[in-house]
C-alpha positions as CSV (number, residue, x, y, z in Angstrom):
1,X,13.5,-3.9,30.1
2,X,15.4,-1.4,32.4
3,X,18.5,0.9,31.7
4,X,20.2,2.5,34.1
5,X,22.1,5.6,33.8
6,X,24.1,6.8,36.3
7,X,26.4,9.7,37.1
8,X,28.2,11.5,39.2
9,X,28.6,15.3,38.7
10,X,29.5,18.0,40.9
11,X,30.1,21.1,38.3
12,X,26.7,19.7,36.7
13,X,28.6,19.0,32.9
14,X,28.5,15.1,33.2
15,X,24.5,15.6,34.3
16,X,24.0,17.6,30.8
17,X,26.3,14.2,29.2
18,X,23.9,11.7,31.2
19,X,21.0,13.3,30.6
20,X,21.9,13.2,26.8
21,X,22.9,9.5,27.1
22,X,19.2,8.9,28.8
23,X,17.5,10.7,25.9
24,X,18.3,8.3,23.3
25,X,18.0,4.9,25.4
26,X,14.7,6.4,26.0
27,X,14.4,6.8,21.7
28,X,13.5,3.1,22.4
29,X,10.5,1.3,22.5
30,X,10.2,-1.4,25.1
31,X,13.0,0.0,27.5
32,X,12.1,1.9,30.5
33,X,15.5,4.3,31.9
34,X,16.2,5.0,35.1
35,X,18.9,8.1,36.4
36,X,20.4,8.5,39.0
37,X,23.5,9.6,41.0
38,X,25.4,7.2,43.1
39,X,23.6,8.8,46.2
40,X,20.3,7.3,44.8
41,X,21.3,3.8,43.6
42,X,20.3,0.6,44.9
43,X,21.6,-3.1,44.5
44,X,17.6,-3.2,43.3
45,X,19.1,-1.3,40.7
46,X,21.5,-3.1,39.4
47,X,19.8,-6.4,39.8
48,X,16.4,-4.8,37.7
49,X,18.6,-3.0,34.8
50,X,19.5,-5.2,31.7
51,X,22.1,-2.2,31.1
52,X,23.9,0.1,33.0
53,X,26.1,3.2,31.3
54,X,28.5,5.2,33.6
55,X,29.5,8.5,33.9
56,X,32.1,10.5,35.8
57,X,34.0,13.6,35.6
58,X,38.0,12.7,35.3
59,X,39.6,13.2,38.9
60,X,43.5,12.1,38.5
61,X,43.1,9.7,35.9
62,X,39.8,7.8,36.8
63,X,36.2,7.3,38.2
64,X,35.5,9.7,40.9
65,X,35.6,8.0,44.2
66,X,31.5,8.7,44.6
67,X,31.0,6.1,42.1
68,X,33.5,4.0,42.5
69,X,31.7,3.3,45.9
70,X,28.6,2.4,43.8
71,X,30.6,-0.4,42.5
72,X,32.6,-1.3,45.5
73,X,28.9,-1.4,47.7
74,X,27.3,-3.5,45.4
75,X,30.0,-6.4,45.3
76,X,27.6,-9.0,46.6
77,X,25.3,-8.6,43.6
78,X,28.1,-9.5,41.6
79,X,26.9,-13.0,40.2
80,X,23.6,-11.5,38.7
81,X,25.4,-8.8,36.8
82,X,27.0,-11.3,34.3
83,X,26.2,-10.5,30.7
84,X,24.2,-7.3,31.3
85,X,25.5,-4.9,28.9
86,X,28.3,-1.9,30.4
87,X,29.2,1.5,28.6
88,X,30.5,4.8,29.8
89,X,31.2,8.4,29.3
90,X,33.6,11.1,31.0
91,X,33.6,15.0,31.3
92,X,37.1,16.5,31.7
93,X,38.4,20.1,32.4
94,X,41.0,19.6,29.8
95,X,41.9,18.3,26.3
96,X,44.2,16.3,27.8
97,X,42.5,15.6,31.2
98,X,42.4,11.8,31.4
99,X,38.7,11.1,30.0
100,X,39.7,7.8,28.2
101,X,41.5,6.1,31.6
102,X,38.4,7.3,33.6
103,X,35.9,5.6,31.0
104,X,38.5,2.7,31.1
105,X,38.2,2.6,34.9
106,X,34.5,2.2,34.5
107,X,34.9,-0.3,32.1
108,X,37.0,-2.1,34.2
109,X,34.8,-2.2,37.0
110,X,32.2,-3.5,34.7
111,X,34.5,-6.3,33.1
112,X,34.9,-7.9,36.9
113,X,31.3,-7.8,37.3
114,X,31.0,-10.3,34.0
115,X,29.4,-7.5,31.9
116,X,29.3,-7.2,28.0
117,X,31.1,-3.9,27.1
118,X,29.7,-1.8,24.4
119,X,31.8,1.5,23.2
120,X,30.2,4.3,21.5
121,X,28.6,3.1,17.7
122,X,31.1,4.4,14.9
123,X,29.2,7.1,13.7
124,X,29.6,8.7,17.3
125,X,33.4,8.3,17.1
126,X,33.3,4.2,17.6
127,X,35.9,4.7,20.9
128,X,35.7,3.7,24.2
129,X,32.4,6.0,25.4
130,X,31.7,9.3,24.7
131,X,33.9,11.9,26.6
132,X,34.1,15.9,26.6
133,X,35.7,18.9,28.0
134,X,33.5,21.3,30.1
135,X,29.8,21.6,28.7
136,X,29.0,18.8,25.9
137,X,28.7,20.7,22.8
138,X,25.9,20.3,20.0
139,X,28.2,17.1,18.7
140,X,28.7,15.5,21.8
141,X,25.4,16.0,22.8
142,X,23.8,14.3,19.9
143,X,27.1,11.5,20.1
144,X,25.9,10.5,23.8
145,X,22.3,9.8,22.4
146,X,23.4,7.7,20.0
147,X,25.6,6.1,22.3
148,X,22.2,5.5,24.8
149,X,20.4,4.1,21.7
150,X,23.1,1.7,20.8
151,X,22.9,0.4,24.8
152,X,19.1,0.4,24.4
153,X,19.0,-1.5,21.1
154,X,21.3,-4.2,22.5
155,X,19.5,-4.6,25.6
156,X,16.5,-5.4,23.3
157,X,18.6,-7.7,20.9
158,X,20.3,-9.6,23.8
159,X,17.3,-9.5,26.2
């Protein structure tokens, strides 16, 4: 079974969040997981991956517009994402900066494609995704693994 993880980051702080999020889907036996930036995915992609998490650095409120197109070009797979499993995460440049409307845009996206929603597990916070400002400290670091773990485990239980 297949998880994808995909990002978009251009200050390279949502690549230290992915990369995170892809270590502890990985902490899983029996799932394979792929990352990549929107430049690199495929509709193959989406159509091979039981799960896909998300991630985006906050620009005005929402998904940056380089993965947004991700979602946007893939449209016609649409009918074969229905209950593949969704999560996401966000880096900000402020406390304040909009990460949980850009996860919720992600989400969104997600939602219209028929896909099951999974937040971050309760001992990471139990929120929308996990989020941070600038560099992902020690906490988030180890939060975004557990939130790739959760994914991976329910990929397993629902695959």
């Amino acid at each position: 079974m297949q998880v994808l993880v995909m990002y978009y980051s251009r200050t390279g702080n949502t690549k230290k969040l992915a990369e995170a999020v892809a270590d502890g889907v990985r902490g899983v036996e029996e799932i394979e997981c792929i990352v990549k930036t929107p430049d690199d995915v495929v509709s193959e992609d989406f159509l091979n991956s039981h799960a896909i998490i998300a991630g985006s650095p906050v620009y005005f409120g929402s998904m940056a517009a380089e993965l947004k197109l991700v979602f946007d070009k893939f449209v016609k797979v649409r009918p074969k994402m229905e209950n593949k499993i969704g999560a996401a995460f966000a880096t900000s440049a402020g406390a304040s900066g909009g990460k949980e409307t850009t996860i919720i845009s992600i989400l969104q996206a997600m939602l219209i494609n028929g896909m099951i929603i999974v937040g971050d597990p309760l001992d990471a916070g139990g929120h929308y995704g996990v989020s941070c400002v600038d560099s992902p400290d020690a906490v988030t670091i180890e939060n975004a693994k557990k939130m790739g773990r959760r994914v991976a485990e329910l990929t397993l239980k629902l695959g």
